[in-house]
C-alpha positions as CSV (number, residue, x, y, z in Angstrom):
1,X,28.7,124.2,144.3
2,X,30.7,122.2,146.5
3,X,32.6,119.0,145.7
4,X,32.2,115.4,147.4
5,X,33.3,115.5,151.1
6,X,36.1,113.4,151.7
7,X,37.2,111.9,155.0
8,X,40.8,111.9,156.4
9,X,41.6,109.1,158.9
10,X,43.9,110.0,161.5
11,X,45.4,106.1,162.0
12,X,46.2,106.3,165.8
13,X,47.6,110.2,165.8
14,X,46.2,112.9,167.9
15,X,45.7,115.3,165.6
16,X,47.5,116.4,161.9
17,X,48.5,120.0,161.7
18,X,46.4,122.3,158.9
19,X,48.8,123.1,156.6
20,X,50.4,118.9,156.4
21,X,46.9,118.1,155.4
22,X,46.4,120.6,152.6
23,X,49.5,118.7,151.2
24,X,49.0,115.4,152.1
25,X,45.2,115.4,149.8
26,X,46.6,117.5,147.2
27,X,44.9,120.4,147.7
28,X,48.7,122.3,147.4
29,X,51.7,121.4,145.7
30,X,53.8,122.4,148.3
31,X,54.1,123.1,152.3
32,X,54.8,126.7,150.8
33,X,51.8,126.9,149.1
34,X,50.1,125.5,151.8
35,X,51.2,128.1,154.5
36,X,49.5,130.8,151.5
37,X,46.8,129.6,151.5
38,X,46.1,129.4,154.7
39,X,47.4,132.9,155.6
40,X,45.2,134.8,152.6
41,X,42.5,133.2,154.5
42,X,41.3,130.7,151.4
43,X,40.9,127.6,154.2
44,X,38.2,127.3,156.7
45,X,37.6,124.9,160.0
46,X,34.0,124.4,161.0
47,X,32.5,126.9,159.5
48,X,35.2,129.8,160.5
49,X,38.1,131.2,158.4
50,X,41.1,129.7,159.8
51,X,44.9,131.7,160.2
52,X,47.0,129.3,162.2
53,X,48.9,127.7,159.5
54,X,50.2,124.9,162.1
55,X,46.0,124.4,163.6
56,X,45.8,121.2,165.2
57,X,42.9,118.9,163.8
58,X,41.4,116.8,165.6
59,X,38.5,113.9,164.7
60,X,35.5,115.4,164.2
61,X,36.9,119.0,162.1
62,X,36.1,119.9,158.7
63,X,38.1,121.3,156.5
64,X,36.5,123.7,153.9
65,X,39.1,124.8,151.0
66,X,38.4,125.6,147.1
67,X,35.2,124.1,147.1
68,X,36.6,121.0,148.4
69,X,35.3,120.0,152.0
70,X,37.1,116.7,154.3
71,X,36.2,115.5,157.6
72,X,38.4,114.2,159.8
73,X,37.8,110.6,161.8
């Protein structure tokens, strides 16, 4: 079952890399952890595995990782 979907607000930036925001909601402890994650292929964007650790989001993604889902605005 998945968990409430959060929302991430980019405050006036273009974009927040993937592996910053794993860290930044406490989703990983660490930017190490973070770069795991995302390279095991644990973390998806819309709907597709995702394997860049440094993906660019943009308002409008979702992030899907350990049945914890954010959209960003």
């Amino acid at each position: 079952m998945m968990g409430k979907t959060e929302s991430f607000e980019l405050e006036g930036h273009e974009f927040i890399e993937l592996n910053k925001l794993l860290k930044f909601l406490g989703w990983v402890e660490t930017g190490g952890e973070a770069k795991i994650r995302i390279a095991e292929g644990e973390v998806m964007v819309n709907g597709a595995t995702e394997l860049r650790i440094r993906c660019k989001l943009h308002a409008g993604d979702k992030v899907n990782y350990n049945e914890q889902e954010v959209v960003i605005s």
